[in-house]
N, C-alpha and C positions, 0 to 999 in steps of 0.2 A: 329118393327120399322115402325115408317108412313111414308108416303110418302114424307111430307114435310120434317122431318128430313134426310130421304136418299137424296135427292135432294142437302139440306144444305152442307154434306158431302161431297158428289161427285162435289156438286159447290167451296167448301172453296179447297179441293185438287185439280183441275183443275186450281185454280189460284194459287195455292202455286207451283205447277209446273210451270205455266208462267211466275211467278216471279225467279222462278230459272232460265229457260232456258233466259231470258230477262239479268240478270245478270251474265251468264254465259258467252253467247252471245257478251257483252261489253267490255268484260275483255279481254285485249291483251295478247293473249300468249307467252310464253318466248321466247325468242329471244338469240340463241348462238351470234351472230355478235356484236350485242348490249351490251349484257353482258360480253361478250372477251374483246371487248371493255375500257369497265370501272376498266375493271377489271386490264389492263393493267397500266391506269393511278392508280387507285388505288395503285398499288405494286408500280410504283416509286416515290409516295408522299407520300409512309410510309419509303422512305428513306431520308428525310426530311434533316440527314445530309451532306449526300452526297452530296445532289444536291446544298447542300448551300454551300457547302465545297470550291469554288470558282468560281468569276465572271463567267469565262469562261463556267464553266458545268450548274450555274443556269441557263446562257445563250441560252444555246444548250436544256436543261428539255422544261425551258420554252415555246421556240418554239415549241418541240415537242407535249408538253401538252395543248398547241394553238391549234395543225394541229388537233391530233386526238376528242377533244373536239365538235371542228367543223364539224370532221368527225359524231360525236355521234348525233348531232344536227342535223345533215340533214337527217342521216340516220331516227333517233328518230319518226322526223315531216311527213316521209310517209309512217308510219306503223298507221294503222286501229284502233282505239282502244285507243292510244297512249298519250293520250291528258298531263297526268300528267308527263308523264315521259317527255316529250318534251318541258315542261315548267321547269324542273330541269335541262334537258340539255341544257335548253337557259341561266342557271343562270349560269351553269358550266363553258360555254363557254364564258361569260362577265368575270367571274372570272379570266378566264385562259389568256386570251386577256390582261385583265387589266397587269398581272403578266408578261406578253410578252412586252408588250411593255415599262411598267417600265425599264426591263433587256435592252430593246432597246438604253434605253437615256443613256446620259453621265452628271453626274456620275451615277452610278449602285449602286441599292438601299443598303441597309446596311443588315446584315448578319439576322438580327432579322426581319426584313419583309421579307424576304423569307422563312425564317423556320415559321412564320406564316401564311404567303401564302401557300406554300404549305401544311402545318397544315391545312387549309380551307378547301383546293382542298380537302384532306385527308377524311374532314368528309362530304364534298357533295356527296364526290363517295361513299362512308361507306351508306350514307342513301338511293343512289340511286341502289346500291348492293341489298339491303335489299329488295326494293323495284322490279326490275327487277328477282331477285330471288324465287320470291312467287308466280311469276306466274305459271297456269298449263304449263307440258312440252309435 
């Protein structure tokens, strides 16, 4: 082997390592709070009937799935790293907002926007699951 070719080697692996640790490096690590989190709205927007099953309890979901959305959002925005998941929790929370304050007004939207509201909420958390879950632990 000449020299030039060793050099070649040892220079292509020395940046193949820095490409890794650089990429390693950026990547947010999992997060239990975060992910308990979603996870929790997750499980009540797969009860889609229930919660539509009258004014009063879309009422009470909604709110709820307002507060802790909000909560996933702030938390989201000062973790390191974080940058996409924090723009999924900003749609989440528009999402959830919107669905809160519809439930707010008088009259109370009809039985079919909520089961696709919360149908929505459903597959934002499903994607944002996916995505919080891949992280290293």
């Amino acid at each position: 082997m000449t020299p030039y070719n060793f050099r070649r080697i040892i220079g292509y692996s020395l940046l193949a390592l820095i490409i890794a640790i650089l990429l390693t490096a950026c990547a947010a690590p999992f997060d239990y709070n975060e992910h308990g989190n979603l996870t929790s709205i997750n499980q009540i927007a797969s009860e889609s009937k229930t919660v539509c099953g009258s004014v009063d309890i879309a009422r009470s979901v909604a709110d709820d799935l307002a507060r802790q959305s909000q909560w996933i959002y702030i938390y989201s925005s000062t973790l390191d790293g974080n940058r996409e998941m924090t723009k999924m929790a900003l749609e989440l929370m528009e999402m959830t907002k919107e669905f809160n304050s519809r439930f707010s007004q008088n009259p109370a939207p009809s039985r079919t926007y909520c089961l696709a509201k919360v149908e929505n909420i459903k597959q934002a958390t499903d994607a944002m699951l996916k995505v919080s879950g891949r992280r290293a632990r």
